[in-house]
C-alpha positions as CSV (number, residue, x, y, z in Angstrom):
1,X,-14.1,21.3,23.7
2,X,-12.4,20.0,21.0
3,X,-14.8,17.0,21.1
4,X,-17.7,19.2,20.2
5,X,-15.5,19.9,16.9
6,X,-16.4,18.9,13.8
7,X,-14.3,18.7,10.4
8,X,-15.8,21.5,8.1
9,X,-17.8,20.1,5.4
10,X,-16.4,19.7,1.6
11,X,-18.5,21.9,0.0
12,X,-17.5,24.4,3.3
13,X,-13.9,23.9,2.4
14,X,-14.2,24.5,-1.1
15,X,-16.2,27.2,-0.4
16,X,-13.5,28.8,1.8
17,X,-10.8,28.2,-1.0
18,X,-12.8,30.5,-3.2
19,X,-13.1,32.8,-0.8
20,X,-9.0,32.6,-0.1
21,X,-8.5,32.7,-3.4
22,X,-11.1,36.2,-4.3
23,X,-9.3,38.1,-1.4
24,X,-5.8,36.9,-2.9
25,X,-7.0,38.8,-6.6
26,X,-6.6,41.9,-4.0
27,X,-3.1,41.3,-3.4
28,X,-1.3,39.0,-6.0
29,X,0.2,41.0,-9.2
30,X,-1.9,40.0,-12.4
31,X,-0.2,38.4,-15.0
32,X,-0.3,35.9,-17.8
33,X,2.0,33.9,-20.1
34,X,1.9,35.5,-23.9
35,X,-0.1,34.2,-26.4
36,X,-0.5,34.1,-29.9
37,X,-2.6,32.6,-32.6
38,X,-1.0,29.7,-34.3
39,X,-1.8,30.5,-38.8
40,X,-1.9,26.8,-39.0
41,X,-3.8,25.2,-36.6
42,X,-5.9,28.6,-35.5
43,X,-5.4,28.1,-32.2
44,X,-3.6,30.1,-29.2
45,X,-0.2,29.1,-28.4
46,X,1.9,30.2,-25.8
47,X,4.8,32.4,-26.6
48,X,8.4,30.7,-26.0
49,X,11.5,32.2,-25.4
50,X,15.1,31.3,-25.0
51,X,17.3,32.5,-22.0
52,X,20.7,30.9,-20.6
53,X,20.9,29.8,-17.4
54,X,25.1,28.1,-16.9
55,X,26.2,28.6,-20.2
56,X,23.0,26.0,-21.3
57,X,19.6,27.6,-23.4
58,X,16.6,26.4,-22.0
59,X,13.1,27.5,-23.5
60,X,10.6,29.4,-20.8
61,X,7.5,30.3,-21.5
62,X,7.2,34.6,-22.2
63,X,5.7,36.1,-19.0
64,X,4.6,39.4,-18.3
65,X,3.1,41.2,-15.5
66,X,-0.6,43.1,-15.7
67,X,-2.9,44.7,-13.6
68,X,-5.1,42.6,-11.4
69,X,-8.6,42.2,-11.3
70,X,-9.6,42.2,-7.8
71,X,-12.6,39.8,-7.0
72,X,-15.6,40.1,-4.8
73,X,-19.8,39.8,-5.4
74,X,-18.2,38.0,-8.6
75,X,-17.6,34.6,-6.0
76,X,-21.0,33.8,-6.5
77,X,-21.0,34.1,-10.4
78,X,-17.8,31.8,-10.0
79,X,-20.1,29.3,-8.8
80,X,-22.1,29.3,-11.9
81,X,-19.4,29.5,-14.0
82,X,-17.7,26.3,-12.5
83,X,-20.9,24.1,-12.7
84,X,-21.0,25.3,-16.7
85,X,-16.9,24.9,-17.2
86,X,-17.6,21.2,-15.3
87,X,-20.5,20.7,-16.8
88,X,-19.7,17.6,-19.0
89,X,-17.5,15.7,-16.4
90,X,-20.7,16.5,-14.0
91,X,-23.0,14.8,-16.1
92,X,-20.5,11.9,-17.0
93,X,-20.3,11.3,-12.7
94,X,-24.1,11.7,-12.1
95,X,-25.0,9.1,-15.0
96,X,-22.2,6.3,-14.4
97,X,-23.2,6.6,-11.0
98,X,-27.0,6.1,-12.0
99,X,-26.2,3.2,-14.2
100,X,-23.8,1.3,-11.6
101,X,-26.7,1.9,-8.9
102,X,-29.6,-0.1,-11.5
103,X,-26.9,-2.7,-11.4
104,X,-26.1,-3.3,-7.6
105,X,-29.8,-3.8,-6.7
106,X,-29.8,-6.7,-8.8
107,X,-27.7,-8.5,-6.3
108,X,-25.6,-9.7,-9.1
109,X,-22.3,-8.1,-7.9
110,X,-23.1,-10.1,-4.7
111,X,-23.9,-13.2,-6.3
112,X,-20.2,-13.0,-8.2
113,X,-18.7,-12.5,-5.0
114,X,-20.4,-15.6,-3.4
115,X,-19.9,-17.7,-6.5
116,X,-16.0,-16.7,-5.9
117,X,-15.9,-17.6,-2.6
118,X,-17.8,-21.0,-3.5
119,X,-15.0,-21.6,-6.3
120,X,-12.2,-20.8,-4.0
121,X,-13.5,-23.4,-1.1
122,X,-13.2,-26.1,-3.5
123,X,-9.9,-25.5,-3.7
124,X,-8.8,-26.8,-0.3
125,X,-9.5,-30.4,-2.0
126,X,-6.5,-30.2,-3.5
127,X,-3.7,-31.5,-1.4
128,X,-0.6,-29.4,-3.1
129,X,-2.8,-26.5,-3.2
130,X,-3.3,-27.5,0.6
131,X,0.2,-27.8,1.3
132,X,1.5,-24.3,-0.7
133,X,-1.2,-22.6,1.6
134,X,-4.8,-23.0,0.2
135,X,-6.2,-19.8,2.7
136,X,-3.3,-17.6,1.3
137,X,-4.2,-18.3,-2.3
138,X,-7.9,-17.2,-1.3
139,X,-7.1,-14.2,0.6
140,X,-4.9,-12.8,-2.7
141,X,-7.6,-14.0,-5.3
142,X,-10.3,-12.0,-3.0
143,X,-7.5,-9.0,-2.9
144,X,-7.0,-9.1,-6.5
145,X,-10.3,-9.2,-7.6
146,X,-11.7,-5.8,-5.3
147,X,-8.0,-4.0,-6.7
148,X,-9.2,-5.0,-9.9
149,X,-13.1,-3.6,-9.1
150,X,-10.7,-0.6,-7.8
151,X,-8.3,0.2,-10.3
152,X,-11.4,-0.4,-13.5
153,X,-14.4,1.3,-12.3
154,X,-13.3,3.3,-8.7
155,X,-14.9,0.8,-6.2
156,X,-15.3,3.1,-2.7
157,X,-18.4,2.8,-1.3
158,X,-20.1,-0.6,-2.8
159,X,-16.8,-2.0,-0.3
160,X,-19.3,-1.5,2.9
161,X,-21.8,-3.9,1.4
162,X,-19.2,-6.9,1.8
163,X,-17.5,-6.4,4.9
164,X,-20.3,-8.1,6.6
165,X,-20.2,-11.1,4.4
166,X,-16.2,-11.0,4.6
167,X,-15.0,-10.0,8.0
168,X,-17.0,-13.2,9.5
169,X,-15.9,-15.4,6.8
170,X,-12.1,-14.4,7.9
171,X,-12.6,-14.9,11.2
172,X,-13.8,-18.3,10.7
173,X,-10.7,-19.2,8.3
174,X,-9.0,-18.0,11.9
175,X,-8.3,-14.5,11.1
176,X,-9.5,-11.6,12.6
177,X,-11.6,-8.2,11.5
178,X,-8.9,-6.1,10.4
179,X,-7.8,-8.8,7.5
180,X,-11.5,-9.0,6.8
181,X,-11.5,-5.4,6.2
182,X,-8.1,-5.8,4.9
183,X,-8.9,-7.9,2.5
184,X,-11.7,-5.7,1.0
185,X,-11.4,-2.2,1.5
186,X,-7.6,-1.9,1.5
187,X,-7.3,-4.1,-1.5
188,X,-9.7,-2.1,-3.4
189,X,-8.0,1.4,-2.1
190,X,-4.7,-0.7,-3.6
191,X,-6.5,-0.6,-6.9
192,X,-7.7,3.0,-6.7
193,X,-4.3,4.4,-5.8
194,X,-2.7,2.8,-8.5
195,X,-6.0,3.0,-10.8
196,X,-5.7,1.9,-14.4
197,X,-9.1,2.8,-16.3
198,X,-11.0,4.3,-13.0
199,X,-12.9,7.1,-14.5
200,X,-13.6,9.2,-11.5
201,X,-9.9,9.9,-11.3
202,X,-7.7,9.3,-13.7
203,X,-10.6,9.8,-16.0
204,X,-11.1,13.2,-14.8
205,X,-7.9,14.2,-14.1
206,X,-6.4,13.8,-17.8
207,X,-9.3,15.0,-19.7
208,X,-8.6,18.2,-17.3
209,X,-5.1,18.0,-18.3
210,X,-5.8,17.7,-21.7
211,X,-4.3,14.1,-21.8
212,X,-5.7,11.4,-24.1
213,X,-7.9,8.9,-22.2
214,X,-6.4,6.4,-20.1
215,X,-3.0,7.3,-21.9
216,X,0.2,5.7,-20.4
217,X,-1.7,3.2,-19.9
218,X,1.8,0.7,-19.6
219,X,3.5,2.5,-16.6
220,X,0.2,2.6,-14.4
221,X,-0.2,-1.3,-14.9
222,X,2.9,-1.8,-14.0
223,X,2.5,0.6,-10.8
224,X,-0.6,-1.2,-10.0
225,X,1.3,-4.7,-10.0
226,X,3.8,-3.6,-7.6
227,X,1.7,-1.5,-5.2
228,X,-0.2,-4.4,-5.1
229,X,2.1,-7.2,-4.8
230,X,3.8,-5.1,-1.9
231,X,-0.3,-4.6,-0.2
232,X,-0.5,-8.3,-0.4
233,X,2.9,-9.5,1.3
234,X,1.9,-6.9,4.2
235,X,-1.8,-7.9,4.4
236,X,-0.2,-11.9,4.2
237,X,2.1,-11.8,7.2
238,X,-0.1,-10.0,8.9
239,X,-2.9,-12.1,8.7
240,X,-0.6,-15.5,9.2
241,X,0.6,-13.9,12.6
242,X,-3.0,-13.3,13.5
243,X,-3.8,-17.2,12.5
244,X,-1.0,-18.7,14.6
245,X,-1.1,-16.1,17.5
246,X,-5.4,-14.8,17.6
247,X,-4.4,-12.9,20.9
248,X,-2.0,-10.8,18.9
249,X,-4.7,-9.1,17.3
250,X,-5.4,-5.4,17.7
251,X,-9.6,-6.1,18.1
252,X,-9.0,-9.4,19.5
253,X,-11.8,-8.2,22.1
254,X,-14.0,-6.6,20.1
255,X,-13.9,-9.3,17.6
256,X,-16.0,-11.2,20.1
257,X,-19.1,-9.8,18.6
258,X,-18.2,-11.8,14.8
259,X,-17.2,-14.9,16.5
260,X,-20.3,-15.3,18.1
261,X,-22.5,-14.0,15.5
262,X,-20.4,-16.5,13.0
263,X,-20.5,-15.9,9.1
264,X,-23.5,-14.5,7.3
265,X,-25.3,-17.0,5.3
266,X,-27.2,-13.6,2.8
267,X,-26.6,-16.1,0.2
268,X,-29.3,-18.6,0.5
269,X,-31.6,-15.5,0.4
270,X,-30.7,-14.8,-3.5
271,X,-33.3,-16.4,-5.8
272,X,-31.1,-17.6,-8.8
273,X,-33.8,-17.1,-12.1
274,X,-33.6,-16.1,-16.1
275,X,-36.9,-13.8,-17.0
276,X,-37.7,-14.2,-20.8
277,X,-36.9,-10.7,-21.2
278,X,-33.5,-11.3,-20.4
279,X,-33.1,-13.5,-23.7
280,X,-35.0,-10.6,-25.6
281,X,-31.9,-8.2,-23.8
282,X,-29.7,-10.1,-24.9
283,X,-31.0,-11.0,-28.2
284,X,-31.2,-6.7,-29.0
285,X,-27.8,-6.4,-28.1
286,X,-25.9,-9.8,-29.8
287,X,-28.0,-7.8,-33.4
288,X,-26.7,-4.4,-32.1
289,X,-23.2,-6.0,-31.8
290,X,-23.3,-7.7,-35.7
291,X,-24.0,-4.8,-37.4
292,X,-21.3,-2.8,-35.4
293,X,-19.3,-5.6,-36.7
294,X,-20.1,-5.5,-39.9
295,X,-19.3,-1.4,-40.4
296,X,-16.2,-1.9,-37.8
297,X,-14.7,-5.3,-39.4
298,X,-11.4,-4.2,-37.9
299,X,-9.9,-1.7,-35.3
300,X,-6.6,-0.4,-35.2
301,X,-5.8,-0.1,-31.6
302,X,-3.5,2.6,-30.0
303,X,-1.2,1.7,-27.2
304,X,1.2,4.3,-26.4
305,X,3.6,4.5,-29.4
306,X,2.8,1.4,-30.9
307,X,-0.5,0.3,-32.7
308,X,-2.2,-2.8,-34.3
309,X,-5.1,-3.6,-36.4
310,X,-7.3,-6.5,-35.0
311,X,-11.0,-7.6,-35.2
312,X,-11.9,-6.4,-32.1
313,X,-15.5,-6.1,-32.5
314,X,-16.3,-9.0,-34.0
315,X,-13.9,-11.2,-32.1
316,X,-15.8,-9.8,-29.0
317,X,-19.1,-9.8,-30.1
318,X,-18.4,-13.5,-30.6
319,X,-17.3,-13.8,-27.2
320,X,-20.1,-12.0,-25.7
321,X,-22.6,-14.1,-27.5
322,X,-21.2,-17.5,-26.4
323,X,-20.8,-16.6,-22.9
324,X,-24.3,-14.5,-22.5
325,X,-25.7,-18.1,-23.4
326,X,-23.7,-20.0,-20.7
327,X,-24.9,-17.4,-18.2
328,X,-28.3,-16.9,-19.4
329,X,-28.7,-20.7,-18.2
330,X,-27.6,-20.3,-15.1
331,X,-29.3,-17.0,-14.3
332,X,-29.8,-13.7,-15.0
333,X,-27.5,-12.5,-12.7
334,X,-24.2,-14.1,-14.3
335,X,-25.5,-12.5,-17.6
336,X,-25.4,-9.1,-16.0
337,X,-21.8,-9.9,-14.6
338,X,-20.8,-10.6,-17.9
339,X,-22.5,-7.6,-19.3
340,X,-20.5,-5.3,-17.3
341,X,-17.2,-7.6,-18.3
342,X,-18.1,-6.6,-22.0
343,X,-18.9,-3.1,-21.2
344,X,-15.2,-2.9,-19.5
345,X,-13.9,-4.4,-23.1
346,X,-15.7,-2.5,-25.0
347,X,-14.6,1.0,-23.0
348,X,-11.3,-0.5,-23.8
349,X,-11.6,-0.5,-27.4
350,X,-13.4,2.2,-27.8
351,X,-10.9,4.3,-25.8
352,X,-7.7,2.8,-27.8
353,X,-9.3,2.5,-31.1
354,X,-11.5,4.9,-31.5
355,X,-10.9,8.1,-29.3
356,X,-13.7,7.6,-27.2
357,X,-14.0,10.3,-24.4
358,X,-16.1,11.1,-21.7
359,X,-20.1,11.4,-23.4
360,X,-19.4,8.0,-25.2
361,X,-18.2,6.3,-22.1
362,X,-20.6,7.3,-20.1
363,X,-23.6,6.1,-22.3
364,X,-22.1,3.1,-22.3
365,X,-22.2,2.5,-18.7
366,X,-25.2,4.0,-19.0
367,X,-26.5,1.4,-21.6
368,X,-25.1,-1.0,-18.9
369,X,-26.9,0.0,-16.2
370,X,-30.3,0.4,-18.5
371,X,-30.5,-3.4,-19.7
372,X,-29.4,-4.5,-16.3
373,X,-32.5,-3.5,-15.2
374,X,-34.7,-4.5,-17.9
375,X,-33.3,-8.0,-17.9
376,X,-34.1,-8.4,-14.5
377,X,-37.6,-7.3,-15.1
378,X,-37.6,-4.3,-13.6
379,X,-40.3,-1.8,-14.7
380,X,-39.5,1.7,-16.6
381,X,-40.5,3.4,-13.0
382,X,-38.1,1.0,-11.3
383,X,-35.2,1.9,-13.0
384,X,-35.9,5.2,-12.9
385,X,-36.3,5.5,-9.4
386,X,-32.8,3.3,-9.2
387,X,-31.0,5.3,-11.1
388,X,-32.1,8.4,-9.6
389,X,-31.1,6.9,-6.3
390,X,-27.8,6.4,-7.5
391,X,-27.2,9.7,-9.2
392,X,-28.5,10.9,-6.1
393,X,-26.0,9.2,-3.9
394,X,-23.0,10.6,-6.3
395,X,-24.3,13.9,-6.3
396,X,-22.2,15.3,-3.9
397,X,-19.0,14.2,-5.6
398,X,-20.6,15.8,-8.8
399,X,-21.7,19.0,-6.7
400,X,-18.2,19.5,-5.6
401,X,-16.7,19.0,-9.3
402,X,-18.6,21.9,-10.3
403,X,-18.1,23.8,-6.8
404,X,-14.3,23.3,-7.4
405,X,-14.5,24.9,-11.1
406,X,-15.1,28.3,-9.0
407,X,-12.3,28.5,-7.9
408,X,-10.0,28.4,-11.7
409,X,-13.0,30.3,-12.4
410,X,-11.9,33.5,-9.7
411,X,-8.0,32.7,-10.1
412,X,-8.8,33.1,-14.1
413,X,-11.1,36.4,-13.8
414,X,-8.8,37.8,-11.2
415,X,-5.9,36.9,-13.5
416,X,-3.4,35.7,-11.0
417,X,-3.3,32.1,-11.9
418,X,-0.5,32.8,-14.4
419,X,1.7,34.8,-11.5
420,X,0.8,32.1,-9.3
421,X,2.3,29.4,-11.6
422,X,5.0,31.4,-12.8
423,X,6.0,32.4,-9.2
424,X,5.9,28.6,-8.3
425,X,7.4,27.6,-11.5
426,X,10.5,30.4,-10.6
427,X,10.8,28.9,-6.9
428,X,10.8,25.2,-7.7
429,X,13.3,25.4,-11.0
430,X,16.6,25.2,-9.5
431,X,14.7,22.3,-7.0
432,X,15.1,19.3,-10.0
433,X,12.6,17.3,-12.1
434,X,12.6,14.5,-8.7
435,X,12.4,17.1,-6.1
436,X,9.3,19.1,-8.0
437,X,7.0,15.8,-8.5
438,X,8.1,15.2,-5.5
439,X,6.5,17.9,-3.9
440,X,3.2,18.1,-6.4
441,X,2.7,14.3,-4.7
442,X,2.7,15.6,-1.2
443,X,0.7,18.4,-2.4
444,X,-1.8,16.3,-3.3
445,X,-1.3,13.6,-0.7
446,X,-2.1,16.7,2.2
447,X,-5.2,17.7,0.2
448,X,-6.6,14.1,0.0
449,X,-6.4,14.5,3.9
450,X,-8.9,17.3,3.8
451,X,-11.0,16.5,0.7
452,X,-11.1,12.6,0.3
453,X,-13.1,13.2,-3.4
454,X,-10.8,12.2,-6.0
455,X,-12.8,13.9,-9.0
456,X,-12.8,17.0,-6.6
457,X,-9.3,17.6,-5.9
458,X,-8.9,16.9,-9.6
459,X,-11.1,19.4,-10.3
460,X,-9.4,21.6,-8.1
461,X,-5.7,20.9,-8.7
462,X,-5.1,19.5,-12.4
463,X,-6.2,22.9,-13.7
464,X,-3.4,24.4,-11.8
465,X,-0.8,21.4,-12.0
466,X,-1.3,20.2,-15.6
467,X,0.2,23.7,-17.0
468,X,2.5,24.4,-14.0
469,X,4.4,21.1,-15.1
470,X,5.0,22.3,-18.7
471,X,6.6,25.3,-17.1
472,X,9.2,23.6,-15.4
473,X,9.7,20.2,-17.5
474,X,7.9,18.0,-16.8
475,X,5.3,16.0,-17.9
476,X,1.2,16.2,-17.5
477,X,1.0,12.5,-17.5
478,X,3.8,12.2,-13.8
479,X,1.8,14.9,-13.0
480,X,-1.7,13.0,-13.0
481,X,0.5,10.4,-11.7
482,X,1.4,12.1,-8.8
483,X,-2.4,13.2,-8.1
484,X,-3.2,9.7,-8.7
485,X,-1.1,8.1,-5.9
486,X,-1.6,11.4,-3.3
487,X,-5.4,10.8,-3.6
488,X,-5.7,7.1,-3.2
489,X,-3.2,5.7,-0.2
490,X,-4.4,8.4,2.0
491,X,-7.9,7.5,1.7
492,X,-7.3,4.4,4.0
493,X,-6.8,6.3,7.1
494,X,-8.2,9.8,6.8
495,X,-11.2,10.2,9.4
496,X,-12.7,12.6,7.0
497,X,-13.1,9.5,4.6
498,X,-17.0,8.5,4.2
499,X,-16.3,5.3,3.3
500,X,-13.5,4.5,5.7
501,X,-15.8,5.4,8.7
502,X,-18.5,3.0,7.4
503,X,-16.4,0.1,6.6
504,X,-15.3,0.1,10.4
505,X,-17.9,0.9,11.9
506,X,-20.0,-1.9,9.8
507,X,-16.7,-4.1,11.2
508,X,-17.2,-2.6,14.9
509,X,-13.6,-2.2,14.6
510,X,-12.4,1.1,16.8
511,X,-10.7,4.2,14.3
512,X,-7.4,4.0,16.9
513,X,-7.3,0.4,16.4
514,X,-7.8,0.6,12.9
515,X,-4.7,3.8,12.9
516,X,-2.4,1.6,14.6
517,X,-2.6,-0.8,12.0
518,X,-2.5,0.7,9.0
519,X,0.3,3.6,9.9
520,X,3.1,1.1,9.3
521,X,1.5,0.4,6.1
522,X,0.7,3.8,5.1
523,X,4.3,5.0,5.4
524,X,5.6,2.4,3.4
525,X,2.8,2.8,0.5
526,X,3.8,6.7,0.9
527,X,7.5,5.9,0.3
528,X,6.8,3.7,-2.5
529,X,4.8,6.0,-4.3
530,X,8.0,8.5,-4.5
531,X,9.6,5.6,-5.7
532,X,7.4,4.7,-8.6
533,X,7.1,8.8,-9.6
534,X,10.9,8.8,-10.2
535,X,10.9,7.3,-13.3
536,X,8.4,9.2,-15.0
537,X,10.5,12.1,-15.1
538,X,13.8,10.6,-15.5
539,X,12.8,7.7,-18.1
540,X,11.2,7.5,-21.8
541,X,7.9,6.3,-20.6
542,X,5.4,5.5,-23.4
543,X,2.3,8.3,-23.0
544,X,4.8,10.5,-20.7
């Protein structure tokens, strides 16, 4: 029987939460924290008071109680509602999806990956590369570069496309499929977890938070080094105990299937070419870049505190035109690679420089994605079709964004949200600044178990958690922390993971197998993530 069981769907589950949540308007007290109009700035502004609680004055925010607003035929308004209060992060998923989809059909994501590998063979000719350990210098170059593809830009799914280039290539360095996959899809669910400018999730969750973009910026790079550092020492001994004992391995047997099959050669079937129209792309977008230049001469960039005035823009546009020439002659495809590495820089500076928040990013990736596929010759109707298969492949995370909005949207109407925070702000205060991020990371660590979509449990918790951390001290940045490291580790072992299921099942490695394995790992990544929360409430972080 409980074979024939399957795991609701997302949209089921979020669904349900409404639901909860309406028949909860029936029962939960209304309230709301006081509120008045600031003269100077014309805003709201909630209403402080002082109480003392052991002889020490602490300032809480006024609460009162009201009557509720019970809830019912006004669930399916909700849903409206939610897709209009979500609207603008909708449309940012559904077109940086669209533009990253133009750019993986032109295979040049794949051809950076095999050029990597090609550059990372030549190594072994090195005799004190050799004798340090050439394969483990390979191994953490391939994990750092997918962390990296993690941790900028979310990479989740595109992961499947290269565990069949990758798990045979580690079996033939003498590994086995789970370092393949290891090397991979863990690496780049290392980056994701400790994301640094991933818009999907730490995008989302501080513009919900009210955060600036990519703020505290410092801390997660350093979070991302050691989560990293400590994924790569585990994935390292694991795979060197695989290499001197192959029988040790977990899928030893089923690993019979790669060693037979022997590693993909997909590479010969990429046709390395430059179309003129590729030198006109590039020629539009080197002019585009001068006269930014020349109104933007210098850029005064914003990092935490601190800031600094540099030519940015012209210093890159420099760089962009002598390395789009270099890659121009080699082929089209390493001019798009470095098209998206300028796109990254320029998201950078626009970001710390110049405010830049989600409509500006996203027609930027979407500017990407459009002369991607016009320097590789694709027609108007090509790209259009491309990008509408990619929108249409990310639509369910947008659907859910929206989806999620319902239920703020019923909690607001039904005005309980403000009891709701105020009771859990009362039960948790005597608990400690540790304890309570503590708990708002295995809050969100559960969740991720049931609804793997980072931009939907940001969408559904941030609304909640952002002000319920004011209330009890700490900050909105730990607290996007915290949803930052409960969405990403668990992502590597939860069945109800999309991605994870594909990624073995493309490596025919069995889910117990792949449970065993990782369990160790994921308790220790758990642990650490406790770790690296403690010192955003009990240190003077910059952005925190």
């Amino acid at each position: 029987m409980l074979k024939n069981k399957k795991i609701p769907h997302t949209y089921v589950i979020v669904f349900y939460i409404i639901i909860i949540a309406a028949v909860a308007t029936w029962f939960i007290p209304g309230g709301r924290y006081v509120k008045k109009i600031n003269p100077e700035t014309g805003k709201k502004e909630t209403v402080y008071e002082v109480i003392r609680v052991n002889g020490k004055e602490i300032r809480e925010p006024k609460f009162e109680y009201t009557e509720n607003n019970p809830q019912t035929w006004q669930v399916f308004a909700a849903l409206y509602k939610g897709f209009e209060k979500q609207s603008g992060i909708i449309v940012f998923i559904l077109m940086v999806g669209g533009a990253f989809w133009i750019m993986n059909t032109t295979k040049s994501i794949d051809v950076g990956i095999y050029s990597f590998l090609n550059f990372t063979e030549r190594l072994e000719k090195h005799k004190i590369l050799r004798k340090i350990g050439v394969q483990n210098i390979i191994l953490t170059l391939i994990m750092l570069m997918f962390s990296i593809f993690g941790a900028v830009f979310g990479m989740s799914e595109e992961t499947i496309a290269f565990i069949v280039i990758l798990v045979p290539l580690a079996i033939s360095m003498g590994y086995d499929s789970i370092t393949g996959v290891a090397i991979v899809f863990v690496a780049a669910g290392l980056g994701f977890a400790g994301a640094i400018l991933n818009p999907f999730t730490i995008g989302i969750a501080q513009g919900i938070a009210g955060l600036p973009l990519f703020s505290g910026i410092e801390y997660r790079m350093f979070a991302w080094f050691v989560i990293n550092l400590t994924g790569i020492i585990f994935i390292l001994r694991y795979a060197n105990k695989v290499k001197k004992h192959p029988e040790k391995s977990l899928v030893y047997e089923t690993d019979k299937y790669w060693r037979e099959k022997g590693v993909s050669g997909k590479i010969d079937e990429i046709k390395y070419y430059t179309p003129k129209r590729a030198w006109f792309v590039f020629a539009f977008i080197l002019i585009s870049l001068i006269l930014f230049s020349a109104e933007f001469p210098e850029t005064v960039l914003k990092i935490g505190n601190s800031s600094f005035k540099a030519p940015m823009i012209p210093v890159a546009t420099g760089l962009f035109a002598l390395t789009s020439i270099f890659a121009l002659r080699k082929s089209v495809h390493f001019f798009i690679l470095n098209l998206l590495a300028f796109t990254i820089i320029f998201l950078i500076i626009g970001v710390m420089g110049y405010g830049w928040y989600i409509m500006k990013i996203a027609s930027l990736f979407l500017a990407m994605g459009l002369f991607s596929g016009i320097a590789t010759n694709y027609t108007p109707n090509e790209i259009t079709k491309h990008f509408l298969d990619g929108a249409k492949d990310i639509m369910s995370a947008a659907i859910v964004v929206g989806l999620a909005g319902g239920i703020v949207i019923i909690l607001q109407d039904g005005h309980i949200i403000d009891t709701i925070l105020h009771g859990m702000a009362e039960s948790m205060k005597d608990f400690g600044k540790v304890t309570s991020v503590g708990i708002m990371y295995l809050i969100q660590t559960v969740i991720n178990i049931v609804i793997p979509s980072g931009s939907a449990k940001a969408a559904i918790t941030m609304p909640i958690m952002a002000p319920f951390s004011d209330y009890i001290g700490i900050s909105r940045q730990a607290t996007v922390t915290a949803f930052q490291f409960g969405d990403g580790f668990t992502n590597m072992i939860t069945p109800t993971s999309g991605v994870l299921i594909g990624v073995l099942g493309v490596a025919k490695i069995p889910y117990d197998k792949w449970v065993k394995w990782i369990t160790p790992f994921m308790i220790i990544l758990i642990i650490l993530g406790f770790l690296l929360l403690i010192p955003t409430v009990t240190m003077e972080l910059n952005g925190f």
